[in-house]
C-alpha positions as CSV (number, residue, x, y, z in Angstrom):
1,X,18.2,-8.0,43.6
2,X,14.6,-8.2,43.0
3,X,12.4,-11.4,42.5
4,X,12.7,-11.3,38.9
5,X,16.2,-10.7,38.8
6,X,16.7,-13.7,41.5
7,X,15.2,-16.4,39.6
8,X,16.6,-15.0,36.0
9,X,19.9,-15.7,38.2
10,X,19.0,-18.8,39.6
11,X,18.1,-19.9,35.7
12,X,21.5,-18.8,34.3
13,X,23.5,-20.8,37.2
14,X,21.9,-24.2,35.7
15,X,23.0,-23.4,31.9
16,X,26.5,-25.5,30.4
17,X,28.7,-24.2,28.1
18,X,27.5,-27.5,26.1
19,X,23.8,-26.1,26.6
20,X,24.6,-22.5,25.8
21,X,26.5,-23.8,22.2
22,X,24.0,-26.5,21.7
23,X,20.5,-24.3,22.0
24,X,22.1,-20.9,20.6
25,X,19.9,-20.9,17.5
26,X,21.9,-23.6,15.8
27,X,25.2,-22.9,17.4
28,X,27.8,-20.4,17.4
29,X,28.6,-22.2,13.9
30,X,25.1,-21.0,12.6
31,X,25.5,-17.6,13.6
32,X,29.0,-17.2,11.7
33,X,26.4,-19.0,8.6
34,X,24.0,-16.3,9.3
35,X,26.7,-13.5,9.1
36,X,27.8,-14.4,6.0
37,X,24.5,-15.4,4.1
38,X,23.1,-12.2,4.6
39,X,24.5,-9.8,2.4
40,X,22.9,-7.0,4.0
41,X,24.7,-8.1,7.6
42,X,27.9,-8.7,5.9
43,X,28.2,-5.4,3.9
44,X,26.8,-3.5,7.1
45,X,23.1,-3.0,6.0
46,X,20.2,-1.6,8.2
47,X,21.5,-1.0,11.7
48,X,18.6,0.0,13.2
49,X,18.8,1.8,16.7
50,X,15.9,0.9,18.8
51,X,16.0,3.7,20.5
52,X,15.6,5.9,17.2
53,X,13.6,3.4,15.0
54,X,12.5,5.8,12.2
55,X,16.1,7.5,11.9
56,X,16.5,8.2,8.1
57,X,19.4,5.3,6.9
58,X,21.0,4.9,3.9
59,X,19.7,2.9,1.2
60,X,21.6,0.6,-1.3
61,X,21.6,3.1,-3.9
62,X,20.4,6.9,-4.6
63,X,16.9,6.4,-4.4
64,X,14.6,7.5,-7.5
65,X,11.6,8.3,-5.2
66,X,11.7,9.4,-1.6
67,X,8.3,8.9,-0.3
68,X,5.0,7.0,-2.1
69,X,1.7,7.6,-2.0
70,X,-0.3,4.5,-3.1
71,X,-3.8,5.1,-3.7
72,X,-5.7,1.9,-3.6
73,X,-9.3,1.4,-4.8
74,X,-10.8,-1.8,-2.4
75,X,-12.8,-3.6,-4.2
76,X,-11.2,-3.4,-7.6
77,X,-12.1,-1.0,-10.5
78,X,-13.0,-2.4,-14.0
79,X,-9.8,-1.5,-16.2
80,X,-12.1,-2.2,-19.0
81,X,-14.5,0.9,-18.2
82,X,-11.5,3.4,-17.6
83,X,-7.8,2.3,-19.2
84,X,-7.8,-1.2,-21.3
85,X,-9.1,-0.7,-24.5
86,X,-10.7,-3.1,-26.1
87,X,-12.8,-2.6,-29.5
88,X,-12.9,-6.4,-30.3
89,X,-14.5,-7.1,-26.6
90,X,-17.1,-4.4,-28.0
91,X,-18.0,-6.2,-30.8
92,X,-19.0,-9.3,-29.0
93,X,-21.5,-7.8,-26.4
94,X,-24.4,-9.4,-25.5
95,X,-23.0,-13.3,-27.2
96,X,-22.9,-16.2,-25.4
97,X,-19.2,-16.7,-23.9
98,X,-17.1,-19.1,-25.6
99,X,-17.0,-22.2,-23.3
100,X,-13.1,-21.9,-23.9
101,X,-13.1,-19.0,-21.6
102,X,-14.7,-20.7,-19.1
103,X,-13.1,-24.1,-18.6
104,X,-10.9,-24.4,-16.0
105,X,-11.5,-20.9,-14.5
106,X,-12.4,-19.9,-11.2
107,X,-15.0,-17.0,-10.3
108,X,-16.7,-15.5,-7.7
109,X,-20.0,-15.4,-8.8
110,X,-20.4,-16.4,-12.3
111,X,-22.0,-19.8,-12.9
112,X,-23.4,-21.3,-15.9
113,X,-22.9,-19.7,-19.8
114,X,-22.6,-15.7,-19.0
115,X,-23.2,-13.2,-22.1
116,X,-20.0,-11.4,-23.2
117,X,-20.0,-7.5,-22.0
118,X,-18.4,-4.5,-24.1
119,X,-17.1,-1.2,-22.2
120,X,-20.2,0.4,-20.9
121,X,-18.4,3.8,-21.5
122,X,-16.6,5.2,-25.3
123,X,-12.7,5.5,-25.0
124,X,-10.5,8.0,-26.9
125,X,-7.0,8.8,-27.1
126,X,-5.5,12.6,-24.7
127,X,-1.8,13.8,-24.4
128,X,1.0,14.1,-26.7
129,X,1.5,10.5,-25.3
130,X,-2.0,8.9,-27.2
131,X,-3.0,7.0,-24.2
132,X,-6.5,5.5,-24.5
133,X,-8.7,6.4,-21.4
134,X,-12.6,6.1,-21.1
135,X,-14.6,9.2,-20.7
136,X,-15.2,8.3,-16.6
137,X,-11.9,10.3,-15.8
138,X,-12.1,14.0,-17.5
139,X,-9.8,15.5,-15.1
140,X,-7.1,12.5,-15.1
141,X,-7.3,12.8,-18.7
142,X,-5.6,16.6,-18.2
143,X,-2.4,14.9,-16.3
144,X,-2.3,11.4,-18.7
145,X,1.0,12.3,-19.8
146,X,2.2,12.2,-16.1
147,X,1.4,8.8,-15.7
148,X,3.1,5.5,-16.8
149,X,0.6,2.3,-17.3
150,X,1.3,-0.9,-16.6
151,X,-1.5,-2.6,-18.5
152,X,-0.6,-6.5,-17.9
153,X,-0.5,-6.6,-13.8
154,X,-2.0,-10.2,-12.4
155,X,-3.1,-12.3,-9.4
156,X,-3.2,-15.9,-8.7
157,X,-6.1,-14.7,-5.9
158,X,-9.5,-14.0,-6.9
159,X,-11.2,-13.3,-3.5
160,X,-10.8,-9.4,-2.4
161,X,-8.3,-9.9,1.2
162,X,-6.4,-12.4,0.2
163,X,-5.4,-10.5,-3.5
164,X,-5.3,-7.1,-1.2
165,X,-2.8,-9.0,1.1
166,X,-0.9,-10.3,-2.0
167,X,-0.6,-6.8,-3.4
168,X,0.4,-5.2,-0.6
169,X,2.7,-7.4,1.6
170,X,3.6,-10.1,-1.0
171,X,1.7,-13.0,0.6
172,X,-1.9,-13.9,0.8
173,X,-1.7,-14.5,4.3
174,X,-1.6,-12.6,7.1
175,X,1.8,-12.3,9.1
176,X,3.6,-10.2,6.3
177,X,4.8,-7.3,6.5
178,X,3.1,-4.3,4.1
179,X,4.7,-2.6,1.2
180,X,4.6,0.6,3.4
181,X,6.4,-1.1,6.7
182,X,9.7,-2.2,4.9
183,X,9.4,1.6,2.4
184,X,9.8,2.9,6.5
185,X,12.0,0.1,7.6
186,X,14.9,0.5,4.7
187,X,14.5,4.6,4.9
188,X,12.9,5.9,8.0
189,X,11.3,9.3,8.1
190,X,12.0,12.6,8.0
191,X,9.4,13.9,10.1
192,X,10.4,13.3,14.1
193,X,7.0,14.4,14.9
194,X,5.1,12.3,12.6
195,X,4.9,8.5,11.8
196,X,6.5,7.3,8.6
197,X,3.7,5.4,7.4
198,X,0.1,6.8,7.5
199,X,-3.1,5.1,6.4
200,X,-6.1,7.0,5.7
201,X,-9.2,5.6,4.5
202,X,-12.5,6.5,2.6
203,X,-15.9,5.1,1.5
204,X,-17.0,4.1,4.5
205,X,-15.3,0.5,5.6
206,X,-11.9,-0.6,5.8
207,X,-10.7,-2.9,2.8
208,X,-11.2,-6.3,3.0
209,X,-8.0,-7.4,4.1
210,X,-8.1,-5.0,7.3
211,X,-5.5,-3.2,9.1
212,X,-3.0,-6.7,7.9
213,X,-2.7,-4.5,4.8
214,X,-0.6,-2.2,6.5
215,X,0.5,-3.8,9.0
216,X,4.6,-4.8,10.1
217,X,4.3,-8.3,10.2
218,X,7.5,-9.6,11.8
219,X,9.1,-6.0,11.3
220,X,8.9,-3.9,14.8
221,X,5.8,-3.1,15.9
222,X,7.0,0.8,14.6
223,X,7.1,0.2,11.2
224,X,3.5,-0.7,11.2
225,X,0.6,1.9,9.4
226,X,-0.7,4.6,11.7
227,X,-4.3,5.1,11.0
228,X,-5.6,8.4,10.8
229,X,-8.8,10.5,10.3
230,X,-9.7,13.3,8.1
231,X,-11.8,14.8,10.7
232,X,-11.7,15.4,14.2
233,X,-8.3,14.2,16.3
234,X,-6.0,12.6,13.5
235,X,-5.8,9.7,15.8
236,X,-8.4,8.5,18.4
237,X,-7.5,9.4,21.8
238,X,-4.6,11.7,20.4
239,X,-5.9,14.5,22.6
240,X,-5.7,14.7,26.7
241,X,-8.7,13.7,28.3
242,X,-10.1,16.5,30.6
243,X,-8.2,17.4,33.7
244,X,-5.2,16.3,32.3
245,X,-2.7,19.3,31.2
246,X,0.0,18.8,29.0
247,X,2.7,18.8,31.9
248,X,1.2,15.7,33.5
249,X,0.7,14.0,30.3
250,X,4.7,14.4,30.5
251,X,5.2,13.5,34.0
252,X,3.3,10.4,33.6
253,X,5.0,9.8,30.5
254,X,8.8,9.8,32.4
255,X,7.3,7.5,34.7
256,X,6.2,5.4,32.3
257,X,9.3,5.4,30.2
258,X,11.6,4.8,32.9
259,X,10.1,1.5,34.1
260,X,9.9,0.4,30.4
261,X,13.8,1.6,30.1
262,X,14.5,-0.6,33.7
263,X,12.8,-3.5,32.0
264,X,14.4,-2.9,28.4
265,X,17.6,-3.5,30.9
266,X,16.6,-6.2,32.7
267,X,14.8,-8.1,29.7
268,X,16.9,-7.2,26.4
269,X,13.2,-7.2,24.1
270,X,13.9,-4.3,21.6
271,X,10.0,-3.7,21.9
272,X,10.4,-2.5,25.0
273,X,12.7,0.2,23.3
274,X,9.9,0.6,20.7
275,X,6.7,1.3,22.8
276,X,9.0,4.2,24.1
277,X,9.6,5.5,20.7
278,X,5.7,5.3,20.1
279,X,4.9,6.9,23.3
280,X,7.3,10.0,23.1
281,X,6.0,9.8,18.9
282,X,2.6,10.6,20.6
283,X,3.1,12.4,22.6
284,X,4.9,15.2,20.3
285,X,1.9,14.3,17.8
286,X,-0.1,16.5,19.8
287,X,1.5,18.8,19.0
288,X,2.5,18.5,15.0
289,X,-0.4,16.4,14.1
290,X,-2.9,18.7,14.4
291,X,-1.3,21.6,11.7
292,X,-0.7,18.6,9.2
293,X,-4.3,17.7,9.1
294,X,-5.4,20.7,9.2
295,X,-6.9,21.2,5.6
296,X,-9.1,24.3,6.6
297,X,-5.7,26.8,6.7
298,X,-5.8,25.6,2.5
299,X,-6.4,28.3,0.2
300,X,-9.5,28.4,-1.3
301,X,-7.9,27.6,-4.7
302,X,-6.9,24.9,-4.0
303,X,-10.0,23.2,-2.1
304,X,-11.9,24.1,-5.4
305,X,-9.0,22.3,-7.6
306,X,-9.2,19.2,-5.3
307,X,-13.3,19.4,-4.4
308,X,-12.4,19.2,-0.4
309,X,-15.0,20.0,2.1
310,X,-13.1,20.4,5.4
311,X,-14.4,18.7,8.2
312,X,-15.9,15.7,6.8
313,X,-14.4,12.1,5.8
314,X,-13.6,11.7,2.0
315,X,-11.2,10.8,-0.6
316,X,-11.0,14.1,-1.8
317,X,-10.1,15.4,1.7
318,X,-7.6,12.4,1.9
319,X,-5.7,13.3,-1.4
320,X,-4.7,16.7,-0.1
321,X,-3.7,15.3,3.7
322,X,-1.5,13.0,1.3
323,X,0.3,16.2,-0.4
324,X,0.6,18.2,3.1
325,X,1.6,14.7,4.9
326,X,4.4,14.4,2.1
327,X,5.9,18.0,2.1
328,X,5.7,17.1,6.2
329,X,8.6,14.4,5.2
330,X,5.8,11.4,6.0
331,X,7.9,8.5,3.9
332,X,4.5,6.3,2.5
333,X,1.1,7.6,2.7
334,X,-1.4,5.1,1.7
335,X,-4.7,5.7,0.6
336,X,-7.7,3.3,0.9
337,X,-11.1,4.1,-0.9
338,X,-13.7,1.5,-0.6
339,X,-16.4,1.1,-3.0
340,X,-15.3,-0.4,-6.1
341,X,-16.6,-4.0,-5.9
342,X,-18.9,-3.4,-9.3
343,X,-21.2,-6.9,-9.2
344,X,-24.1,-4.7,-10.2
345,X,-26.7,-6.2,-7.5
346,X,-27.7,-3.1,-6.6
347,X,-27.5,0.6,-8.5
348,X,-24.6,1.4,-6.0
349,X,-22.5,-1.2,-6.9
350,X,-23.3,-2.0,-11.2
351,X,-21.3,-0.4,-14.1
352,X,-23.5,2.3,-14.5
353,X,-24.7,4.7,-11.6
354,X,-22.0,2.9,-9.0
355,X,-19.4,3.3,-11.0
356,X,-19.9,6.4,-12.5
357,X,-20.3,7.8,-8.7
358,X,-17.0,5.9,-7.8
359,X,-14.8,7.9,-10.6
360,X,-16.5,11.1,-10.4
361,X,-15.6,11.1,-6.3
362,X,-11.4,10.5,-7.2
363,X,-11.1,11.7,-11.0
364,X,-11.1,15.8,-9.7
365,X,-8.7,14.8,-7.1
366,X,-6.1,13.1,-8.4
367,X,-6.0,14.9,-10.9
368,X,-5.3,17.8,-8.7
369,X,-3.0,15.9,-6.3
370,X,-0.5,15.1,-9.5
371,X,-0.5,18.7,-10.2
372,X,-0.1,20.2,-7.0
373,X,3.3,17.9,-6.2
374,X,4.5,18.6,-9.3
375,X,3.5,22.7,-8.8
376,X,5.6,22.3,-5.7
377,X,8.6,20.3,-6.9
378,X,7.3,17.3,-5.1
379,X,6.4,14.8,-8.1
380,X,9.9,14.4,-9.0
381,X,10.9,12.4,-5.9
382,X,7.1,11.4,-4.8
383,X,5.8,8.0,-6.3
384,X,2.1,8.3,-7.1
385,X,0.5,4.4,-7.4
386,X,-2.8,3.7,-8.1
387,X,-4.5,0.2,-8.4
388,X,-6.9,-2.6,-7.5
389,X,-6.4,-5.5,-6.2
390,X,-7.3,-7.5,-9.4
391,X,-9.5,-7.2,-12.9
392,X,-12.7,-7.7,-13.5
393,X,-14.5,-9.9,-16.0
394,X,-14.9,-9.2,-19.8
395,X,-18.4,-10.9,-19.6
396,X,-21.0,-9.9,-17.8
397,X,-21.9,-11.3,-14.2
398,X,-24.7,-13.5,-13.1
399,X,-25.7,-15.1,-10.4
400,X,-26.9,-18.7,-10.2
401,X,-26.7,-18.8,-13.9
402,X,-29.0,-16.0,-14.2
403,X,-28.5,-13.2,-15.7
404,X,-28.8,-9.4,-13.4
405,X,-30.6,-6.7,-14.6
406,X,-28.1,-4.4,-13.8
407,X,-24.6,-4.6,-15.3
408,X,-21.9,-6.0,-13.3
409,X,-18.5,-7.8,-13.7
410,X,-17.0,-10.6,-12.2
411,X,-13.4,-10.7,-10.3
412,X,-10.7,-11.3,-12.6
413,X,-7.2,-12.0,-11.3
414,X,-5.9,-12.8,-14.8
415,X,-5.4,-9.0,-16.0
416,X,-5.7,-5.9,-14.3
417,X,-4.2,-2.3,-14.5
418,X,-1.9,-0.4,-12.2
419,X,-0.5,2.7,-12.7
420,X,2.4,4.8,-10.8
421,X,3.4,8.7,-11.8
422,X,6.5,10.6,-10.2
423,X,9.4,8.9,-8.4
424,X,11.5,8.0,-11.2
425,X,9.2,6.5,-13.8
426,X,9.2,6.9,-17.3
427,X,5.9,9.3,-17.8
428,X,3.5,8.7,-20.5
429,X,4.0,5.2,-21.3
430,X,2.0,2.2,-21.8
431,X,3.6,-1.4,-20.4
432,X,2.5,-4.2,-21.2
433,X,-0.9,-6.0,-22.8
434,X,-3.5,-8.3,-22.1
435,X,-5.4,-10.1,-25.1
436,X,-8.1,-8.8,-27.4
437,X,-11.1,-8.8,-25.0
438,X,-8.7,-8.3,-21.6
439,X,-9.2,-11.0,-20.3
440,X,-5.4,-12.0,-19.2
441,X,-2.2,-10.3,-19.4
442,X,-0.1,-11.7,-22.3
443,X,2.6,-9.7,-23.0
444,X,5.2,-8.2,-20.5
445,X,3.2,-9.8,-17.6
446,X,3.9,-8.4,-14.4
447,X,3.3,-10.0,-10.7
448,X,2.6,-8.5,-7.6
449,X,6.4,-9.9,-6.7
450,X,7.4,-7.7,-9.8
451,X,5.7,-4.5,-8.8
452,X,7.8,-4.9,-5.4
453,X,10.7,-5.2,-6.4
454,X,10.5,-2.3,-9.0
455,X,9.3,-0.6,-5.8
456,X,12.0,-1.6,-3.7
457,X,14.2,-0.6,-6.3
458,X,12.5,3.4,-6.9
459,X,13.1,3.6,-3.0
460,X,17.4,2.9,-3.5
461,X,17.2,-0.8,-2.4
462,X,18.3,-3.9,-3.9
463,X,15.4,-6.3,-3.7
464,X,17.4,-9.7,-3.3
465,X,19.4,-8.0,-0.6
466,X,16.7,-5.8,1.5
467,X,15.8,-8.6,3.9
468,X,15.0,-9.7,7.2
469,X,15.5,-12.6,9.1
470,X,12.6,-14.8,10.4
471,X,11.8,-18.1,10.7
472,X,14.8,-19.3,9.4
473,X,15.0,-17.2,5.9
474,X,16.2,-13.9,5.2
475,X,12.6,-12.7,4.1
476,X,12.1,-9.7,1.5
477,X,9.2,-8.1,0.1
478,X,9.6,-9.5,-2.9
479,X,9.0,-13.1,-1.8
480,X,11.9,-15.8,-1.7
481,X,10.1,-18.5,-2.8
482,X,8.5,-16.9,-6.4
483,X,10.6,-15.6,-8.9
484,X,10.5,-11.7,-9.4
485,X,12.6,-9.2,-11.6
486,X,12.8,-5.4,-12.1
487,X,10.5,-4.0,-14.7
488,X,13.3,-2.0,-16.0
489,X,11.7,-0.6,-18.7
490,X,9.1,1.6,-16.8
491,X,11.6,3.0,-15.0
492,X,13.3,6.4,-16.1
């Protein structure tokens, strides 16, 4: 018996039957609660092995979508320059803004009377399906009747990380679990070699949230995002450093995972059972990773569809890794592009030459990404999401009460646009409406707590019942303390 195991034993020999009922979360009485408040423990739910943590279970139901790919624009794109139409918002530009509009309202920047802003770019109807779109996405315009809109998403945040943590792991506040962690938690992956949630990023920065955005929360460590790179080793440190051959990376890795298995025993933390997971998960990455993000063995055909450029970082680059990472049986591939904060204090950022740059860097491929899975019988069971984390203004911005001389909107949490293609959603439709300028969501409003649980429900799981214990509640993604319902109707 070693040291450790001696005074573990010593410990034990002091506990009383009375101490062991008393201090055993709240008795043996709770745990019998406990068993039978959960509905997923009591009809048999996720039993998940630590040993094999991203083993493919079986959901509540037969899922719609298999795998998502949620491409998310940090920052937060105008839906009034690309999908909200708004003619009477046109007819007002360059007025004073009504003080009605501006009482009791919080913004980032805007202070004083701001002058009301129309769409700085013409609108017009494409597909059999009518949907309005501005002229800023040409090739998105070609797949329109692919994609369902829901025009009437909104936030209670108005500051960029906590409305990207909102949208993404239901809270504003760090500690949560992302969208992406319980997708991988509730189904797994299909891909032994690969990790079922990959992150991939473009534009230069990280979002404003930071890795929280895909991170587990109180999930296992495993569930958590993988980050990866569209150039050079997928993951940092991925390859072996020189002088070490593939055999001794495996020798060292026995070694390592048999103390971790001696102190799994002695210990009982399943995290101990899941670094081994992620270690032997690494270690067969070097092996897999490298043909899955490998965009140069592409046809040239289809690097001129999507506008790739092997070898460098972009979103372009990142759309097709999404396609090969989701024929690979990657369950949720999220993509983050940053750029899209449009204040207009600079010509990078405004409404103009920003924004126009912005679109014309994801219109080509997306576009092409919709029609390559659905080329390849992907689409069907892939669920395609694209979205900011919030609106922007429908007057123009200013700073200090004065007005910029170039053209910029303000945050707007009141009214934005999301919209999702593939995976079981009803294509070509329009859900939902904000008022006559777009200013908030009016009709068929939906909340971040909404959007997950029509998620949850795409991916075969009952939202009320996918949970997880901690701190005392059986936490979901779909938050227990808001209300949230199914948007039905968008679903197919």
């Amino acid at each position: 018996m070693n040291l450790f195991q001696q005074l573990q034993h010593d410990q034990l020999q002091h506990l009383t039957r009375r101490h062991f009922l008393s201090k055993c979360s709240i008795g043996l009485g709770g745990l019998w609660m406990a068993s039978q408040s959960n509905p997923l423990f009591a009809a048999g739910g996720l039993h998940k092995d630590p040993a094999a943590p991203l083993a493919p279970d079986v959901p509540h139901f037969a899922p719609k979508a298999k795998r998502v790919i949620y491409l998310h624009m940090a920052g937060s794109p105008s839906q009034l320059e690309l999908f909200d139409y708004k003619p009477e918002l046109t007819k007002l530009d360059g007025k004073e803004c009504p003080q009605e509009f501006l009482e009791g309202k919080q913004f980032a920047f805007i202070q004083g009377v701001p002058k009301m802003l129309g769409s700085q770019y013409p609108f017009h109807q494409a597909g059999e399906s009518g949907q309005w779109i501005s002229d800023r996405m040409p090739h998105l315009e070609g797949v329109i009747d692919e994609i369902c809109f829901i025009k009437s998403m909104w936030s209670d945040q108005f500051n960029h990380g906590p409305a990207q943590l909102l949208l993404h792991t239901g809270s504003q506040n760090p500690g949560s679990p992302s969208a992406g962690a319980w997708a991988t938690y509730g189904l797994g992956s299909e891909n032994a070699n690969l990790p079922g949630f990959i992150v991939l990023t473009s534009g230069g920065k990280n979002p404003s949230a930071g890795k929280s955005a895909w991170g587990a929360g109180f999930l296992p460590s495993v569930y958590q995002g993988v980050q990866c790179r569209s150039q050079g080793d997928p993951v940092l440190y991925l390859s072996n450093p020189p002088g070490v051959s593939r055999n001794l990376r495996r020798h060292t890795l026995d070694a390592l995972n048999s103390l971790n298995h001696q102190v799994s025993a002695e210990v009982g933390d399943p995290e101990t059972l899941t670094r081994i997971a992620q270690y032997e998960m690494a270690f067969r990455m070097q092996m897999h990773a490298s043909d899955a993000f490998d965009i140069s063995s592409e046809n040239p055909a289809v690097h001129q569809s999507y506008g790739t450029s092997p070898g460098r970082e972009s979103f372009a680059n990142n759309c097709l890794l999404a396609r090969r990472l989701a024929e690979r049986g990657v369950r949720f591939i999220q993509l983050f592009d940053w750029g899209w904060d449009s204040h207009g204090t600079n010509n990078q950022t405004d409404l103009r030459k920003g924004f126009a740059d912005k679109c014309r860097q994801i219109d080509q491929p997306i576009a092409a990404l919709l029609k390559d899975l659905k080329q390849r019988g992907l689409l069907e069971e892939t669920l395609v999401i694209w979205s900011g984390e919030f609106g922007r203004t429908p007057m123009r911005e200013n700073r200090g009460g004065v007005e910029m001389t170039n053209v910029g909107r303000d945050h707007s949490p009141s009214a934005y646009t999301l919209w999702m293609a593939g995976g079981g959603v009803k294509p070509g439709l329009s859900y939902g409406e904000t008022d006559p300028i777009g200013y908030e969501a009016t009709v068929d409003k939906v909340s971040a707590h909404d959007f997950h649980a029509t998620l949850m429900t795409l991916l075969g799981f009952d939202h009320k019942r996918f949970t997880h214990p901690f701190q005392g509640l059986d936490q979901r993604l779909s938050n227990v303390t808001k209300p949230s319902r199914v948007v039905k109707d968008i679903i197919a």
